[in-house]
C-alpha positions in Angstrom: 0.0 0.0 0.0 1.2 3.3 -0.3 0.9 5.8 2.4 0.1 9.7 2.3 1.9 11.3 4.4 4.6 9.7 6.5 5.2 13.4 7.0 2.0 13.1 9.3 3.4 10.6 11.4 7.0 12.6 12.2 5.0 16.1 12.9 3.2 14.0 15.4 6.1 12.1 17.2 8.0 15.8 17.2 4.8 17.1 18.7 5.9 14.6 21.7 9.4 16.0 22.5 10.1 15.7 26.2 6.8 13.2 26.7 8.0 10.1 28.0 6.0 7.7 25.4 7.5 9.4 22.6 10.0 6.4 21.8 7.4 4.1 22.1 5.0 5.6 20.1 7.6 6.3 17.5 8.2 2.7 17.1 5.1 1.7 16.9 3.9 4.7 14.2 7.4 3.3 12.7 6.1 -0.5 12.7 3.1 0.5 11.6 4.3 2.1 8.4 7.0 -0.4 7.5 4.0 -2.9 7.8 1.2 -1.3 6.0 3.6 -0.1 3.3 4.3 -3.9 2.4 0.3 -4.7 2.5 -1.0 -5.8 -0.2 -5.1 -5.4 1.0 -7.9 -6.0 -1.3 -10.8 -5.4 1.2 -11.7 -4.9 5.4 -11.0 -8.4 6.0 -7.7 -8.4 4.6 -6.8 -5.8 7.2 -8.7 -7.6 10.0 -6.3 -10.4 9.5 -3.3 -8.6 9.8 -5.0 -5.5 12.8 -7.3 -7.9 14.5 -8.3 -4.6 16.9 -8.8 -2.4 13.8 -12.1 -0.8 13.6 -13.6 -0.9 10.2 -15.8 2.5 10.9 -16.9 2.9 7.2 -16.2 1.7 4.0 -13.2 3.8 3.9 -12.4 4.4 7.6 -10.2 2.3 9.2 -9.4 3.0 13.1 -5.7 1.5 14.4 -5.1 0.8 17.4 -0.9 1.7 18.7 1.2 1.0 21.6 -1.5 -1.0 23.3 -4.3 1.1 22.4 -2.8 4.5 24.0 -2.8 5.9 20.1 -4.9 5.5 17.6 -4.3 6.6 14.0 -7.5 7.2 11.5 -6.8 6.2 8.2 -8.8 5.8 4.3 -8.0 3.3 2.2 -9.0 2.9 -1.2 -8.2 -0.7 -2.0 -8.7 -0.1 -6.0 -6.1 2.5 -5.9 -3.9 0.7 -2.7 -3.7 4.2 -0.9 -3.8 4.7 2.6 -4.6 7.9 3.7 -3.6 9.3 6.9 -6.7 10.9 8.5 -5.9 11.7 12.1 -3.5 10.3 15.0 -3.5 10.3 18.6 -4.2 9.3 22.1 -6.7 7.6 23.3 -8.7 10.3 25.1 -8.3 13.0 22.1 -9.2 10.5 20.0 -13.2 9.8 22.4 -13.3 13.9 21.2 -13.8 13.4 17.2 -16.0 11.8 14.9 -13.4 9.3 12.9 -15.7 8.8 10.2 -15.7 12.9 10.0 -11.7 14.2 10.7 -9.8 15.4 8.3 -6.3 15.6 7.7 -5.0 18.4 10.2 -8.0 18.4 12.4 
């Protein structure tokens, strides 16, 4: 799959400077990617295999769980296309204040 934007990921983890998860959570955005960048999905279930705790939230919106569900990171996928969008990432608690079939990019 290819992924828009990693650059979303980075801004995030620098957003964390001094917060003591940060090396955590920047392995696991870091997993994450390296993983979902070798995917080769066709549909929900093929991600359900792989992201078990994944929430399939619409027919594009896909909710990951990271770092033992701390983080979650938003994504759209268009399996035609094998794009992976990067909605929205965060913790937890920020994450109970959006609508994750609603968020945008930057919200």
């Amino acid at each position: 799959m290819r992924i828009i934007s990693r650059r979303t990921l980075r801004e995030f983890v620098d957003g964390l400077a001094g917060h003591k998860d940060r090396p955590a959570v920047k392995a696991a955005l870091d997993a994450w990617y390296a993983e979902v960048s070798r995917a080769e999905w066709r549909n929900s279930a093929d991600i359900k295999k792989r992201y078990a705790t994944a929430s399939i939230v619409s027919a594009e919106r896909v909710v990951f769980n990271l770092k033992g569900n701390d983080y979650r990171l938003i994504a759209a996928v268009d399996f035609e296309k094998s794009i992976v969008w990067i909605k929205w990432v965060g913790t937890h608690g920020a994450y109970d204040e959006i609508d994750a079939k609603e968020v945008k990019h930057g919200q």
